[in-house]
N, CA, C and O atoms as CSV, one atom per row, in Angstrom:
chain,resi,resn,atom,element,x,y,z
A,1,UNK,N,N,7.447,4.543,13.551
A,1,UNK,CA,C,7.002,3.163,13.518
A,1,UNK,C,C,6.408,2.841,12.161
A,1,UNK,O,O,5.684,3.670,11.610
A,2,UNK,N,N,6.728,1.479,11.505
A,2,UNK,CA,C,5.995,1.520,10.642
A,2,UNK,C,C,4.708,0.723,11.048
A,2,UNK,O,O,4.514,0.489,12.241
A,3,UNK,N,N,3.816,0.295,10.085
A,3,UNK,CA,C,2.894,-0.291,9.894
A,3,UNK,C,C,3.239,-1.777,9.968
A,3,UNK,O,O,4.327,-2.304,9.741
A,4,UNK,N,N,1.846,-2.460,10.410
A,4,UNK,CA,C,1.890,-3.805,10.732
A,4,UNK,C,C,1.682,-4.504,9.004
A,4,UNK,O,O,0.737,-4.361,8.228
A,5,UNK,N,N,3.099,-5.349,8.824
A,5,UNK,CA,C,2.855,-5.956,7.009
A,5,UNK,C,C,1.789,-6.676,7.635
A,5,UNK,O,O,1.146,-5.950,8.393
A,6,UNK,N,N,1.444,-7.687,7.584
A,6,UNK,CA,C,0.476,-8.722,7.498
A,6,UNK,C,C,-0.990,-8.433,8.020
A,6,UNK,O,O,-1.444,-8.681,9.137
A,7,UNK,N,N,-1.636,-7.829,6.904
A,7,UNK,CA,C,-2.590,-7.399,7.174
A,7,UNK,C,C,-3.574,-7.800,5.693
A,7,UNK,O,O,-3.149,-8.185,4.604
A,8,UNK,N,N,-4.768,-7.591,6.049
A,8,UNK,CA,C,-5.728,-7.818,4.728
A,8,UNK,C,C,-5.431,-6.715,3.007
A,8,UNK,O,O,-5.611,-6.786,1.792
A,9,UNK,N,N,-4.940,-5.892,3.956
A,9,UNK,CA,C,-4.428,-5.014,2.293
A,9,UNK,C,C,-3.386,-5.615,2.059
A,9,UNK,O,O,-3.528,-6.167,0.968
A,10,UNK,N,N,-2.044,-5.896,2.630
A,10,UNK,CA,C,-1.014,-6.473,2.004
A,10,UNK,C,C,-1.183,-7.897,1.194
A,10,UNK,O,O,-0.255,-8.372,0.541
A,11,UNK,N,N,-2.176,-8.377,1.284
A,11,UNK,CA,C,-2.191,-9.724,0.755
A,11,UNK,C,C,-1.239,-10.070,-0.641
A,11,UNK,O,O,-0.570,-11.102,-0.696
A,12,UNK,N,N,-1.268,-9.209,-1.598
A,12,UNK,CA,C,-0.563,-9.326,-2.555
A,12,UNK,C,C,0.902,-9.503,-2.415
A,12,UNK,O,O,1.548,-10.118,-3.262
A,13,UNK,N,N,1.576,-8.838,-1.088
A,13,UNK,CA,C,2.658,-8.860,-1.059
A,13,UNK,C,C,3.483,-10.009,0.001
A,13,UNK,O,O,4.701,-10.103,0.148
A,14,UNK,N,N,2.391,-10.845,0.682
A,14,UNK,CA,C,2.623,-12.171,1.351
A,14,UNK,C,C,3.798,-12.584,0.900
A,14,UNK,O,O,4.873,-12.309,1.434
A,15,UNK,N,N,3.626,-13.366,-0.257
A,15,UNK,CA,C,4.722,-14.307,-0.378
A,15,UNK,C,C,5.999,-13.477,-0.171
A,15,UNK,O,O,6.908,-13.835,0.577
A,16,UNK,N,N,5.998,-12.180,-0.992
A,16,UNK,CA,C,7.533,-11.967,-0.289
A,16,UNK,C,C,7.965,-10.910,1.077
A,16,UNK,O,O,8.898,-10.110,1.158
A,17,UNK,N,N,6.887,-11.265,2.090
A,17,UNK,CA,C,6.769,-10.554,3.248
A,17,UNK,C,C,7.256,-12.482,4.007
A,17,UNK,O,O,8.229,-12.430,4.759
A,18,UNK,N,N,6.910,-13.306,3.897
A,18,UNK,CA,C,7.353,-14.916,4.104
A,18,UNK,C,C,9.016,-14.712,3.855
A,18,UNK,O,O,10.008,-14.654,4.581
A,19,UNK,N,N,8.750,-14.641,2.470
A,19,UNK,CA,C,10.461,-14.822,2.201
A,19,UNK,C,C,11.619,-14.218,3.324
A,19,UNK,O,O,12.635,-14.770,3.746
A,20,UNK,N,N,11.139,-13.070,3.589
A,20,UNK,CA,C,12.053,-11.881,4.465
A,20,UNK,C,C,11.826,-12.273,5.915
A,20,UNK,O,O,12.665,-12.078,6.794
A,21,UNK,N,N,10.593,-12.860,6.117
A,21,UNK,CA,C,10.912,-13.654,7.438
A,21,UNK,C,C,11.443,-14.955,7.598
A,21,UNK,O,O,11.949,-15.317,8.661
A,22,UNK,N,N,11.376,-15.515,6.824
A,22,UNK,CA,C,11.930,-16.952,6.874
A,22,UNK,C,C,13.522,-16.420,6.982
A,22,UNK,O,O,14.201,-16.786,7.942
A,23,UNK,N,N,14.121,-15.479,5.882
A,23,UNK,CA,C,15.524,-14.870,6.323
A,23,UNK,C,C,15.701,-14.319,7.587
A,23,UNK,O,O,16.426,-15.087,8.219
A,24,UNK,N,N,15.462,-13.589,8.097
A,24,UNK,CA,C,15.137,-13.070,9.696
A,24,UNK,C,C,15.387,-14.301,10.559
A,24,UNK,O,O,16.337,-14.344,11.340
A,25,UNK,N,N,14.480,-15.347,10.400
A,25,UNK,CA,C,14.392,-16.557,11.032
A,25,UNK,C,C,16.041,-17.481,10.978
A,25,UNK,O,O,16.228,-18.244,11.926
A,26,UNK,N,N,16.898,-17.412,10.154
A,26,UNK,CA,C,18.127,-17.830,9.835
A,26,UNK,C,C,19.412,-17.774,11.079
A,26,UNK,O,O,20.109,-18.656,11.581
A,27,UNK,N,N,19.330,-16.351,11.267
A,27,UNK,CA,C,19.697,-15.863,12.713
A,27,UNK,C,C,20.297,-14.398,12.609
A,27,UNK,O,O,20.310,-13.750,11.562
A,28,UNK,N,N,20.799,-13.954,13.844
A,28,UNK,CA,C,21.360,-12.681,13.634
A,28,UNK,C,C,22.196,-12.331,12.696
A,28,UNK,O,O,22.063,-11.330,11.991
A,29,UNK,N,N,23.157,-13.182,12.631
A,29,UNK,CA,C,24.506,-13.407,11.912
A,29,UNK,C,C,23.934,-12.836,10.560
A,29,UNK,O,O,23.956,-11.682,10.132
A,30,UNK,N,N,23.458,-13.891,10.061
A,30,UNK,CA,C,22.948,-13.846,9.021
A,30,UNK,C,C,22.434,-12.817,8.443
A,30,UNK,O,O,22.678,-12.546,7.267
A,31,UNK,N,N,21.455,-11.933,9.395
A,31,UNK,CA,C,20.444,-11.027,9.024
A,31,UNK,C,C,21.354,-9.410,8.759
A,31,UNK,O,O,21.240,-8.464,7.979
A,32,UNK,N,N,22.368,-9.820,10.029
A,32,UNK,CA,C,23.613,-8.891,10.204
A,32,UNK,C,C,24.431,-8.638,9.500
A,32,UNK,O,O,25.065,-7.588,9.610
A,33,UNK,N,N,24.623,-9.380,8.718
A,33,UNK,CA,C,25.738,-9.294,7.551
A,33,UNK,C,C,25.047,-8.881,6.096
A,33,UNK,O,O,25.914,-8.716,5.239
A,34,UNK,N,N,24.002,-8.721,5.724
A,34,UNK,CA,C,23.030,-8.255,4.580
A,34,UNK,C,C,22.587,-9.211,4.048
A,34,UNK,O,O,22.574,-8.954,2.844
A,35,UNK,N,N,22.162,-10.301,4.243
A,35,UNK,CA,C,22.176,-11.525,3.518
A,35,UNK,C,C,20.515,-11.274,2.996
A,35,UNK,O,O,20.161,-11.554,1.850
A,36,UNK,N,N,19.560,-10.690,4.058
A,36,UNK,CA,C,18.403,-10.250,3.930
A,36,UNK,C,C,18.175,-9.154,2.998
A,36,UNK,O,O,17.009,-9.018,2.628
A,37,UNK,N,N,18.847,-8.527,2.645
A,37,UNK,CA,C,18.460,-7.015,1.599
A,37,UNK,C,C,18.225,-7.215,0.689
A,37,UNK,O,O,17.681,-6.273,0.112
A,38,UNK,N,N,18.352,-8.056,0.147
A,38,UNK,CA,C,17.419,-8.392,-0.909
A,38,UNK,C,C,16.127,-8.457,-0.870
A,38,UNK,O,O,15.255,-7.990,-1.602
A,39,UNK,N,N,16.097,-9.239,0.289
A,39,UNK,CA,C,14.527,-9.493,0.271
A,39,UNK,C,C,13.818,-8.609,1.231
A,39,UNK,O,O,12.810,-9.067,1.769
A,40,UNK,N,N,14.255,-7.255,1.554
A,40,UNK,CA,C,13.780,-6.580,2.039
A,40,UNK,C,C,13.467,-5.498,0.910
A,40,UNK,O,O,12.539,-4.700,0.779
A,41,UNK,N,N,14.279,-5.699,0.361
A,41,UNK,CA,C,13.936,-4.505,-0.736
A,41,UNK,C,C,12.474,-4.850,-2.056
A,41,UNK,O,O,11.666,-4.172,-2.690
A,42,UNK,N,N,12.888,-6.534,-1.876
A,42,UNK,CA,C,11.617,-6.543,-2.707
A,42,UNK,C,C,10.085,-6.548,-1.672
A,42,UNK,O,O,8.923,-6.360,-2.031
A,43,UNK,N,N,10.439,-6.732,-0.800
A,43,UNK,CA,C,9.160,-5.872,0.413
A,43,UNK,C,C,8.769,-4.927,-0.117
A,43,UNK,O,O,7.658,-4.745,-0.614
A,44,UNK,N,N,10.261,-3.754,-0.021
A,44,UNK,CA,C,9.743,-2.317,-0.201
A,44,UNK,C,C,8.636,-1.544,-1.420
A,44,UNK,O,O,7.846,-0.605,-1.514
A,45,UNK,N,N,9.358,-2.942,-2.419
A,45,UNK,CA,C,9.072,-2.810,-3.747
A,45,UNK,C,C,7.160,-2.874,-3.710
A,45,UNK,O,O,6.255,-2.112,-4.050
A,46,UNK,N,N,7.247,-4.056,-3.177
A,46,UNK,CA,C,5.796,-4.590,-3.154
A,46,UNK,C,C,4.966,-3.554,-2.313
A,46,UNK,O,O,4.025,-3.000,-2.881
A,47,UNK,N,N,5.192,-3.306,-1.246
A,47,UNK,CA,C,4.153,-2.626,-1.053
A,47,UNK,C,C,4.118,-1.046,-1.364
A,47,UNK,O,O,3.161,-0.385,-0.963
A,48,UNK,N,N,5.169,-0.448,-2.080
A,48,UNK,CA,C,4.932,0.809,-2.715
A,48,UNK,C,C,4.079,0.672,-3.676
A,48,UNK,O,O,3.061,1.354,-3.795
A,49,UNK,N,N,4.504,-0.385,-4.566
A,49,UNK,CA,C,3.279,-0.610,-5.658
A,49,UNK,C,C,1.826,-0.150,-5.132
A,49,UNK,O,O,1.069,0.706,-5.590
A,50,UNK,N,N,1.676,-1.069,-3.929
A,50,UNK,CA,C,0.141,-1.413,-3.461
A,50,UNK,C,C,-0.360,-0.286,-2.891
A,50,UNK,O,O,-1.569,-0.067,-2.954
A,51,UNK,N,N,0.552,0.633,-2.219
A,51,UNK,CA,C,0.294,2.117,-1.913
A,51,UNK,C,C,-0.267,2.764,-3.058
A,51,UNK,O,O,-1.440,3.089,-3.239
A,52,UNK,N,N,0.914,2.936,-3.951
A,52,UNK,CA,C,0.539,3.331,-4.986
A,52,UNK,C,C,-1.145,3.584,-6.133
A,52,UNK,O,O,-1.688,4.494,-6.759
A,53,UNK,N,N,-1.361,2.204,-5.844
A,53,UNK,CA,C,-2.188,1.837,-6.777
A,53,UNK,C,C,-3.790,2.054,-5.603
A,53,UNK,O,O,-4.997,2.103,-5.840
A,54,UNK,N,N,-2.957,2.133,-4.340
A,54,UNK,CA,C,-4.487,2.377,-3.227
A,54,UNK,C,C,-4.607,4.227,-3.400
A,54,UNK,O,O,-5.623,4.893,-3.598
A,55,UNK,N,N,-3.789,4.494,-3.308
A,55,UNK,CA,C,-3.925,5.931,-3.611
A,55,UNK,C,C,-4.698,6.789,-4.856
A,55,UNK,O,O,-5.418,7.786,-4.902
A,56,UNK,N,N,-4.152,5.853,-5.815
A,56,UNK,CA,C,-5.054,6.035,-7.277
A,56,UNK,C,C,-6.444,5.872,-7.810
A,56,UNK,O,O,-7.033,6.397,-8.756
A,57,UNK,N,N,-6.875,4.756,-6.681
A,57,UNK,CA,C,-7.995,4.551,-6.664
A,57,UNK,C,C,-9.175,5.769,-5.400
A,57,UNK,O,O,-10.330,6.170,-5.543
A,58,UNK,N,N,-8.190,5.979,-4.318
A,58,UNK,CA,C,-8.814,6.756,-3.474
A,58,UNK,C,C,-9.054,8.227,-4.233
A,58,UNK,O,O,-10.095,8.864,-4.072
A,59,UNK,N,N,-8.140,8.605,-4.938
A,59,UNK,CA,C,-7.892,9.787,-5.897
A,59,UNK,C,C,-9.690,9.671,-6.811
A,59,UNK,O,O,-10.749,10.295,-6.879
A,60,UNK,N,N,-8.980,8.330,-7.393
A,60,UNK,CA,C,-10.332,8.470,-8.430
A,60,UNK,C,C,-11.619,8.544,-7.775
A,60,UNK,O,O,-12.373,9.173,-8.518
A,61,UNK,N,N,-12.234,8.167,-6.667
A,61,UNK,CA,C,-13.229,8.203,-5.961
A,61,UNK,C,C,-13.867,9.766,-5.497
A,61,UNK,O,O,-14.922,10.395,-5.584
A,62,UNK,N,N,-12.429,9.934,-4.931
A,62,UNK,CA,C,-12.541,11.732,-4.527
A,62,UNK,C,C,-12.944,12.294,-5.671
A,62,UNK,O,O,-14.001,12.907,-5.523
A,63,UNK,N,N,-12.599,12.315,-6.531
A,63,UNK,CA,C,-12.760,13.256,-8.106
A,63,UNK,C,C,-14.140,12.690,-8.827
A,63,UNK,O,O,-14.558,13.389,-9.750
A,64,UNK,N,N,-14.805,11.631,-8.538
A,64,UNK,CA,C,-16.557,11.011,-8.707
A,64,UNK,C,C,-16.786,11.991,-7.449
A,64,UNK,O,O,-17.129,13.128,-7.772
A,65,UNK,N,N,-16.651,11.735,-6.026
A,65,UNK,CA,C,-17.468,12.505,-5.413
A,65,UNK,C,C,-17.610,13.720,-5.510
A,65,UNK,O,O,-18.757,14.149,-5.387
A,66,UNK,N,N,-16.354,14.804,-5.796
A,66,UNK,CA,C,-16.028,16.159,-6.362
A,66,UNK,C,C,-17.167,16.601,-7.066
A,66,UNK,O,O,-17.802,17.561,-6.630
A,67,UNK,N,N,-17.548,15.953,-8.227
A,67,UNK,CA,C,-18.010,15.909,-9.017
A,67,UNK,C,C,-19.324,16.033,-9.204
A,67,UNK,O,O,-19.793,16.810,-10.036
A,68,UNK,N,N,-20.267,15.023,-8.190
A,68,UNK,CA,C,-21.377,14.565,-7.531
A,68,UNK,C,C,-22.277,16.353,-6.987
A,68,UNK,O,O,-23.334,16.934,-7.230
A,69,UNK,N,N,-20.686,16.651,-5.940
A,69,UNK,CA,C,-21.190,17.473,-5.233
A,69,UNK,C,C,-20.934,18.767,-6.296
A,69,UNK,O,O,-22.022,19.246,-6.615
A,70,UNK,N,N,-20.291,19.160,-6.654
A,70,UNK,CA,C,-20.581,20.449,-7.942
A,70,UNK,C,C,-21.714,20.010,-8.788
A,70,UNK,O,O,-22.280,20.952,-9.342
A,71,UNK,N,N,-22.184,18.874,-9.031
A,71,UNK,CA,C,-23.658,18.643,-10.027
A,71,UNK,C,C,-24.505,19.101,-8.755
A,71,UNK,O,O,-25.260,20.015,-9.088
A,72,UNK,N,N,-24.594,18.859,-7.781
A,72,UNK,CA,C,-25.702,18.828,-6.503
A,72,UNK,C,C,-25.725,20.687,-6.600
A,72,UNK,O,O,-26.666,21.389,-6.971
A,73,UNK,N,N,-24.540,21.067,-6.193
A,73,UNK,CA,C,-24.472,22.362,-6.322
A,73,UNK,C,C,-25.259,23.271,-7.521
A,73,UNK,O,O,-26.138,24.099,-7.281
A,74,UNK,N,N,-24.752,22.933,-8.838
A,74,UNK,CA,C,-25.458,23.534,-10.329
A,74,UNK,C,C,-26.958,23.364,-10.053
A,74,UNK,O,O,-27.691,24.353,-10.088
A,75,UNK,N,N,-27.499,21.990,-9.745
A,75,UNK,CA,C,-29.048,21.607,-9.290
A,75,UNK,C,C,-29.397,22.771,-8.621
A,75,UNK,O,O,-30.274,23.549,-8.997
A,76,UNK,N,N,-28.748,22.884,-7.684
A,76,UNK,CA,C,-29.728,23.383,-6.178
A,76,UNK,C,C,-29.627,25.424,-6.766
A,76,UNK,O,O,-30.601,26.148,-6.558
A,77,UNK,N,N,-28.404,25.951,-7.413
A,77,UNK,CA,C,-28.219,27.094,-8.296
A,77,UNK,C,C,-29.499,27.335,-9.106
A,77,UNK,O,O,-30.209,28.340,-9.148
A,78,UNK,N,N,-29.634,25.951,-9.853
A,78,UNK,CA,C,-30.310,26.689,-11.176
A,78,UNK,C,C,-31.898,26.691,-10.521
A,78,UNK,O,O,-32.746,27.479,-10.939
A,79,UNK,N,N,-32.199,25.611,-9.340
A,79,UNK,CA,C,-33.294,26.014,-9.206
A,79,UNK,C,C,-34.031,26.794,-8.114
A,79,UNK,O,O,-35.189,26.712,-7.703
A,80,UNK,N,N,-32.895,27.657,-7.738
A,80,UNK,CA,C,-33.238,28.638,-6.217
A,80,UNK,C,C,-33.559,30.285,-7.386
A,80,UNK,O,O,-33.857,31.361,-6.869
């Protein structure tokens, strides 16, 4: 299963999460024959970015806290 798009993290990728439904909305036919892949792909596009760039930031956080806790560690070393 994937994940629900329309959510508060995707915000960036709205407008073309709209686009791909408004195609959807056209009809089967339509959706059936590839007329949509385009705009599914720039979905894909969009929210790999936003993965991407959430990951990088979770990364950088981990590696401040890493960090935090080896200083806490040297502290509590140098003065036992």
């Amino acid at each position: 299963m994937h994940p629900h798009l329309h959510t508060k993290d995707n915000r960036g990728c709205e407008d073309v999460m709209i686009a791909l439904d408004e195609c959807h909305a056209r009809g089967f036919l339509y959706k059936a024959s590839g007329m949509c892949n385009q705009a599914k792909r720039d979905v894909t596009k969009c929210l790999r970015a936003e993965r991407i760039e959430r990951t990088r930031k979770n990364r950088e956080k981990a590696n401040e806290k890493r960090q935090e806790t080896v200083q806490m560690w040297k502290d509590i070393d140098k003065n036992s």
